[in-house]
VOBA-1610 file (N, C-alpha, C; in pm, whole numbers, padded with zeros to 5 digits, always signed):
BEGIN
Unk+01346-00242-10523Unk+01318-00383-10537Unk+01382-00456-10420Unk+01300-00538-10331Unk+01322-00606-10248Unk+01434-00688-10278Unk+01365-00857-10318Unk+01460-00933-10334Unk+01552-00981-10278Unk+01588-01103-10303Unk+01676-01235-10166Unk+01824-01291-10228Unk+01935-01235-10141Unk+02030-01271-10216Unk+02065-01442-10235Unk+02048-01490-10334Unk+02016-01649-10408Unk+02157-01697-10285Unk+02223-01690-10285Unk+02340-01769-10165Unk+02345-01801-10025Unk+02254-01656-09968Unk+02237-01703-09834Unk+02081-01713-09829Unk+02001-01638-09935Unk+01840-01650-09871Unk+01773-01530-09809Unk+01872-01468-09779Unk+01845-01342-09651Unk+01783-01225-09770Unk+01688-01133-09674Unk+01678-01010-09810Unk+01739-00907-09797Unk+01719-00836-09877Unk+01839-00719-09923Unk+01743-00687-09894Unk+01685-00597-09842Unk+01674-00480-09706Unk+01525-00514-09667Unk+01500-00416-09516Unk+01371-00453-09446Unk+01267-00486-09511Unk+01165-00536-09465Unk+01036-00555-09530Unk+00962-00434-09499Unk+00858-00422-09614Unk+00755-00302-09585Unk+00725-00267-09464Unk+00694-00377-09397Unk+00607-00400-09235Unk+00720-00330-09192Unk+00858-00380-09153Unk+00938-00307-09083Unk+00984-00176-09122Unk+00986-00124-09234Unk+00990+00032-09240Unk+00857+00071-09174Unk+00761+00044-09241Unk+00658+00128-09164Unk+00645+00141-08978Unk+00700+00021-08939Unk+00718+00008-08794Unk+00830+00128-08740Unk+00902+00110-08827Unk+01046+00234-08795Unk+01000+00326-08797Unk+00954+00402-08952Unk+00834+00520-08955Unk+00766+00573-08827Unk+00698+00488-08788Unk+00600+00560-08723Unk+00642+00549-08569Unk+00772+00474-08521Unk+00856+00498-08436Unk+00903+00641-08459Unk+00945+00698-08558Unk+01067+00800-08559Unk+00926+00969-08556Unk+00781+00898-08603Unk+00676+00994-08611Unk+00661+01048-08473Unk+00654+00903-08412Unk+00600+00940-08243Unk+00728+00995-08158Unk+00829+00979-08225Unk+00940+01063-08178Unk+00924+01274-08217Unk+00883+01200-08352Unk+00848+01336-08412Unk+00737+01463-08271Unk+00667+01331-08254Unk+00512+01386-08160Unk+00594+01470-08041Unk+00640+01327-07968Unk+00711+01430-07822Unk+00779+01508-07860Unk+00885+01556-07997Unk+00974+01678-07957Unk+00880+01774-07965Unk+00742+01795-08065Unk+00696+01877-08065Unk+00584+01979-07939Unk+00570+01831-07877Unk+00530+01871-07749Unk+00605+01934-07614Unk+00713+01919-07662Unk+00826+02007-07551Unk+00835+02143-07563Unk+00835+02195-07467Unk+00897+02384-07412Unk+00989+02370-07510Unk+01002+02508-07565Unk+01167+02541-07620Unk+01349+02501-07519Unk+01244+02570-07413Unk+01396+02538-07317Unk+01455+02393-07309Unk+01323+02305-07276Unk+01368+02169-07337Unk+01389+02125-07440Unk+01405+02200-07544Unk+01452+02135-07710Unk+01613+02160-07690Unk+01629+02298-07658Unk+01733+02292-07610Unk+01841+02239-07559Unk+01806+02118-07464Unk+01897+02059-07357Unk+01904+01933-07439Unk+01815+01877-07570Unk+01859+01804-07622Unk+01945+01792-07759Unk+01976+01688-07785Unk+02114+01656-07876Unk+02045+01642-08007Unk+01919+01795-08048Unk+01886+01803-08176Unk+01973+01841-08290Unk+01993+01804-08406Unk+02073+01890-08465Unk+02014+01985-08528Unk+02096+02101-08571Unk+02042+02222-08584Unk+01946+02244-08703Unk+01963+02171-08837Unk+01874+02137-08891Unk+01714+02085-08898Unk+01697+02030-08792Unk+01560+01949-08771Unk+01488+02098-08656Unk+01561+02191-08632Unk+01529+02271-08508Unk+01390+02334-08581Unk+01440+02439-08716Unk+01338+02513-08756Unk+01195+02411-08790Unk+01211+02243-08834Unk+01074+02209-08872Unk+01004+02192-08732Unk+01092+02155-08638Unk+01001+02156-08536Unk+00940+02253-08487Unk+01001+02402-08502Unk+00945+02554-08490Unk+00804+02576-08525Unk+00852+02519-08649Unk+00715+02542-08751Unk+00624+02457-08695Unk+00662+02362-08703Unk+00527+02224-08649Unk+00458+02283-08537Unk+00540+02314-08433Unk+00443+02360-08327Unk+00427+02532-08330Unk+00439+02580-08437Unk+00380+02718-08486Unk+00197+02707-08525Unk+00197+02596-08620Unk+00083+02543-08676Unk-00019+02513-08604Unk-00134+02571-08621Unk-00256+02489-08478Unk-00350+02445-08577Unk-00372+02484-08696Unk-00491+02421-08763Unk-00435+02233-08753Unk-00556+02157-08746Unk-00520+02004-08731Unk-00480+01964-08849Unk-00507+01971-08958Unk-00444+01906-09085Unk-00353+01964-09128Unk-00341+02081-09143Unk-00159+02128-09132Unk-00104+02064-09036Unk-00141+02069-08889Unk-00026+02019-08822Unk+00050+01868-08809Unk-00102+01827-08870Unk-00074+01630-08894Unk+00066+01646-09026Unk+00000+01694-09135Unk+00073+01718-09262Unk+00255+01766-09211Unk+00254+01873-09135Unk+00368+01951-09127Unk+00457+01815-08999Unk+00402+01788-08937Unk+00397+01653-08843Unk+00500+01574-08905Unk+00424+01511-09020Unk+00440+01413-09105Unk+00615+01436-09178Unk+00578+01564-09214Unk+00703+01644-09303Unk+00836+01677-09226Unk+00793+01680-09034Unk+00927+01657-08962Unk+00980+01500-08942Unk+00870+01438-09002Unk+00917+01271-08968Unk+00991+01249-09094Unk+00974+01274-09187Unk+01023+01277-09301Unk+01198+01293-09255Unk+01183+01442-09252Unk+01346+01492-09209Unk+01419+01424-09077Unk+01351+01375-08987Unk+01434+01281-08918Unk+01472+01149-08929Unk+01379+01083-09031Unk+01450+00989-09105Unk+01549+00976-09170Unk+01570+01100-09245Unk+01694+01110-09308Unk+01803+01161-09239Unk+01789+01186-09075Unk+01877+01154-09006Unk+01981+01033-08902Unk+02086+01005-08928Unk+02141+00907-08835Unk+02061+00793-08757Unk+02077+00720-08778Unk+01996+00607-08660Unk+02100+00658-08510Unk+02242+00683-08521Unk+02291+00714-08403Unk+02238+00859-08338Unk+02192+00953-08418Unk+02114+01105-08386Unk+01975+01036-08317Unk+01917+00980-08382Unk+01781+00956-08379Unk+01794+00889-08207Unk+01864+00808-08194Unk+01863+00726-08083Unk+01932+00759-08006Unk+02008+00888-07982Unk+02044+00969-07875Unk+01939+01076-07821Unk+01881+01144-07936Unk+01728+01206-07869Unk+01667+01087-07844Unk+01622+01014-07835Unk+01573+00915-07770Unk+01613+00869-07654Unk+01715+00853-07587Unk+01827+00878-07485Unk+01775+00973-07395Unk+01782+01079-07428Unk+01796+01208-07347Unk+01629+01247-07314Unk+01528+01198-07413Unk+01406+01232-07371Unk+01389+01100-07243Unk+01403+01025-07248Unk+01368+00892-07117Unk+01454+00933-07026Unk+01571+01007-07047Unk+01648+01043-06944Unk+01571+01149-06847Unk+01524+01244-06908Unk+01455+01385-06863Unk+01334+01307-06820Unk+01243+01188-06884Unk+01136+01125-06758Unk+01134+01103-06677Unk+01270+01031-06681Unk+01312+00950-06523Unk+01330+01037-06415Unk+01415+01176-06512Unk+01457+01280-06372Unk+01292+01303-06332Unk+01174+01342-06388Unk+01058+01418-06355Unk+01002+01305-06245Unk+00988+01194-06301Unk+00884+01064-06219Unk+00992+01085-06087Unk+01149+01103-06111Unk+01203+01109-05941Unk+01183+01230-05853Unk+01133+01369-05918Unk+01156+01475-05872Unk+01003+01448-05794Unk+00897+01422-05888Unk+00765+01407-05854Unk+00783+01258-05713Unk+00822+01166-05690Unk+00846+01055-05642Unk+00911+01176-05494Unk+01018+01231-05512Unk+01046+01306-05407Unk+00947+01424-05335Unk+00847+01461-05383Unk+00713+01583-05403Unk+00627+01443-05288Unk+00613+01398-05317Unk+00521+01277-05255Unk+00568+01239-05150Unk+00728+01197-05115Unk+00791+01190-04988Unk+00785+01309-04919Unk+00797+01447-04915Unk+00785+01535-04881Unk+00655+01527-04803Unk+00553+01537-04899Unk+00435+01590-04899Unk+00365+01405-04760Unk+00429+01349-04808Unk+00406+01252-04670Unk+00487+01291-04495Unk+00602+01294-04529Unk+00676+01335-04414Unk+00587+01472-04342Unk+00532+01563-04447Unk+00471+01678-04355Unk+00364+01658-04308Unk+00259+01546-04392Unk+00129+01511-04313Unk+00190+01413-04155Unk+00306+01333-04172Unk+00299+01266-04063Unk+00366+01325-03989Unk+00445+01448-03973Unk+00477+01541-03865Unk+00338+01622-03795Unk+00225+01623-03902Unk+00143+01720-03884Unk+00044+01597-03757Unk+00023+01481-03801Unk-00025+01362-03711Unk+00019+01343-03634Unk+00163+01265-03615Unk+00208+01224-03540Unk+00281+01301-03451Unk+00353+01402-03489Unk+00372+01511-03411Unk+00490+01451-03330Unk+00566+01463-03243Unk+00687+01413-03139Unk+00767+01266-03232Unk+00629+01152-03240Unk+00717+01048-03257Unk+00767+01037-03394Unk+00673+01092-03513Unk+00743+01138-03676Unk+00847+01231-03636Unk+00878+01328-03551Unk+00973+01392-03535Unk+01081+01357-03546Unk+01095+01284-03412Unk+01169+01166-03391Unk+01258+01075-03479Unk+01190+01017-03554Unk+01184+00946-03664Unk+01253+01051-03739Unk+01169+01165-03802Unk+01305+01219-03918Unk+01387+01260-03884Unk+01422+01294-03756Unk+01547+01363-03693Unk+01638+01213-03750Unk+01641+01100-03690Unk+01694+00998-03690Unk+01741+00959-03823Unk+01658+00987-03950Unk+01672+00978-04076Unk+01777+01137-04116Unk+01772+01213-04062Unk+01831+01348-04126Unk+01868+01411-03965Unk+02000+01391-03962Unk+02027+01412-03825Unk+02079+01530-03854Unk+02128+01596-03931Unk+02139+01805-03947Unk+01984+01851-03985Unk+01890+01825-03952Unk+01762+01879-03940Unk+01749+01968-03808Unk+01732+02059-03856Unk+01724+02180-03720Unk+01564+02131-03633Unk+01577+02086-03477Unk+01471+02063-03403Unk+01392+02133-03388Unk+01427+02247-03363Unk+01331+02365-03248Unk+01276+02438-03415Unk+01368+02420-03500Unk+01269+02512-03658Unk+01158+02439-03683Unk+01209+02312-03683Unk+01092+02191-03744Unk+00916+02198-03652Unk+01014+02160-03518Unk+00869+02162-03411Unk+00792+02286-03397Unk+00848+02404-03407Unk+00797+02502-03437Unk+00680+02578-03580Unk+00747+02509-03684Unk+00679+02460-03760Unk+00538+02404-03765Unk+00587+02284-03665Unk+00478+02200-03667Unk+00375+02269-03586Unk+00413+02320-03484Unk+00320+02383-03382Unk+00255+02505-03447Unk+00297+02611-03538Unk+00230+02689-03617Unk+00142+02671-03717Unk+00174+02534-03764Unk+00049+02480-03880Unk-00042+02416-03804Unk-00041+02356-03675Unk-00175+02366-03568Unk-00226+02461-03497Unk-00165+02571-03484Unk-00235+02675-03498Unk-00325+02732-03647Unk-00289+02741-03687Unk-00311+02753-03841Unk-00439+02740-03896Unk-00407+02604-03867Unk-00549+02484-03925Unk-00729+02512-03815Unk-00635+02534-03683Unk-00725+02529-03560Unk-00820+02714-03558Unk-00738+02800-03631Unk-00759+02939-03679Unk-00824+02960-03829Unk-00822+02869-03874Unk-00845+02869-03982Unk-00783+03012-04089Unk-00650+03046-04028Unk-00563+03098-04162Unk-00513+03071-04247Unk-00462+03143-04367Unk-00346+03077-04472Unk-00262+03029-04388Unk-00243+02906-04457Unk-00097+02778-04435Unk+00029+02844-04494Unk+00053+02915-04424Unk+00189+02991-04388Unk+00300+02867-04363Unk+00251+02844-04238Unk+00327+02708-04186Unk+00350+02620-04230Unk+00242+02539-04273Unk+00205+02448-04338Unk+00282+02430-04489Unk+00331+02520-04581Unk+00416+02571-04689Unk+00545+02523-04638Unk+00601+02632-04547Unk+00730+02665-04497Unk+00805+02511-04423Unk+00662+02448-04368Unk+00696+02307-04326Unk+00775+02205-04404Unk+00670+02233-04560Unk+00740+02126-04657Unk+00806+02160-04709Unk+00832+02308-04761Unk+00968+02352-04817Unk+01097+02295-04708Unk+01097+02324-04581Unk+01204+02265-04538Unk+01180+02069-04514Unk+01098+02057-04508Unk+01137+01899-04533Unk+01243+01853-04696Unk+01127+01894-04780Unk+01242+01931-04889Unk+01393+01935-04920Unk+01384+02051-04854Unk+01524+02075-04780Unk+01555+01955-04789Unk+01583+01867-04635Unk+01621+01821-04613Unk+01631+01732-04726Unk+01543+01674-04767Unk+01491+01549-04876Unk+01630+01611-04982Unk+01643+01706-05040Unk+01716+01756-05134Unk+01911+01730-05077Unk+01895+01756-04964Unk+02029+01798-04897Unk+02080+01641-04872Unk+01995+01552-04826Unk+02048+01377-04818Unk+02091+01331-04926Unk+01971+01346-05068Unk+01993+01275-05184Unk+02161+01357-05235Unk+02186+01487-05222Unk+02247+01556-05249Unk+02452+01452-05171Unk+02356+01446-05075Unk+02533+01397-05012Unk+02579+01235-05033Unk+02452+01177-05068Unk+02453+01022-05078Unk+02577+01004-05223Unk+02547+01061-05340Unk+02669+01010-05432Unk+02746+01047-05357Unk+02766+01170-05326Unk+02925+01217-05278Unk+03012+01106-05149Unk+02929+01103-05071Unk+02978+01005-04975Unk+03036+00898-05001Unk+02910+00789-05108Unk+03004+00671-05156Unk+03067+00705-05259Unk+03128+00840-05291Unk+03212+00844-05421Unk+03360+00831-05304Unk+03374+00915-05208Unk+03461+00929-05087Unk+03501+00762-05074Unk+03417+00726-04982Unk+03419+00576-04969Unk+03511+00489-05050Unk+03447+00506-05191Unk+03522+00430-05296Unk+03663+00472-05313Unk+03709+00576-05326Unk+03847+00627-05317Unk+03943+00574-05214Unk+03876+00596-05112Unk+03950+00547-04981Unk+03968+00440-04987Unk+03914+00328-05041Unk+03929+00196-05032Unk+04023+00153-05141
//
């Protein structure tokens, strides 16, 4: 029974609308764990209890079992913690952000090697200037083998090996940037 405590007015607990809003928040929570690799169930802050329904859930392929069995892990995470609930929640937006940056870095890469492959000397140039421990004579060499390559029409040997080491590099900057201003900050 709902109901309004007569002194202040306010009600003694949510309205229908807002459980069901919570519900089907904690369902679609339900959705993505089940859509994750094992290895990624793993890395999150499930408790060990909720592990086996999610097993099962994504054991299930018929569609109305799996809606039903679906349903039956939303169930059991309701009756977990709002502080549980909203730490997997935490950690899944956390693991997006890392993917949209890893993919965001795949795209810088994958640009830097088309405009070495174009521009040739003056993109050189340019990333040397941006990544000044970038080996010259590997890079240009590089570059000069994936125009051969292209002009031969062989496997992109080069062309691979090009963006793996841009990469590189891309990996090895982001890699020193905390550390540097962690240095910085100390010193000061």
């Amino acid at each position: 029974m709902r109901g309004r405590d007569p002194e202040t007015g306010e009600f003694y607990s949510p309205s229908r609308t807002q459980q069901r809003v919570e519900a089907l928040e904690v369902r679609s929570l339900a959705e993505k764990l089940v859509a994750l690799p094992p290895a990624q169930l793993l890395r999150l802050p499930i408790p060990e209890s909720l592990l086996p329904h999610i097993h099962e859930t994504q054991r299930i392929t018929s569609h109305i079992a799996h809606k039903r069995q679906l349903q039956y892990l939303a169930k059991q995470m309701r009756r977990e913690d709002d502080e549980v609930l909203q730490a997997i929640h935490d950690a899944l937006d956390e693991g997006g952000e890392m993917a949209r940056r890893e993919a965001a870095q795949l795209h810088q890469a994958e640009r830097w090697r088309e405009r070495l492959l174009d521009d040739g000397d003056a993109a050189l140039a340019e990333l040397l200037d941006e990544f000044p421990t970038a080996d010259r004579q590997k890079l240009r060499q590089l570059v000069r083998n994936a125009h051969d390559e292209r002009a031969k029409n062989k496997p992109p040997r080069a062309f691979r090996e090009l963006f793996r080491e841009v990469r590189a590099l891309l990996l090895s900057s982001e890699d020193e940037t905390p550390d540097g201003s962690e240095e910085s900050d100390d010193e000061t």
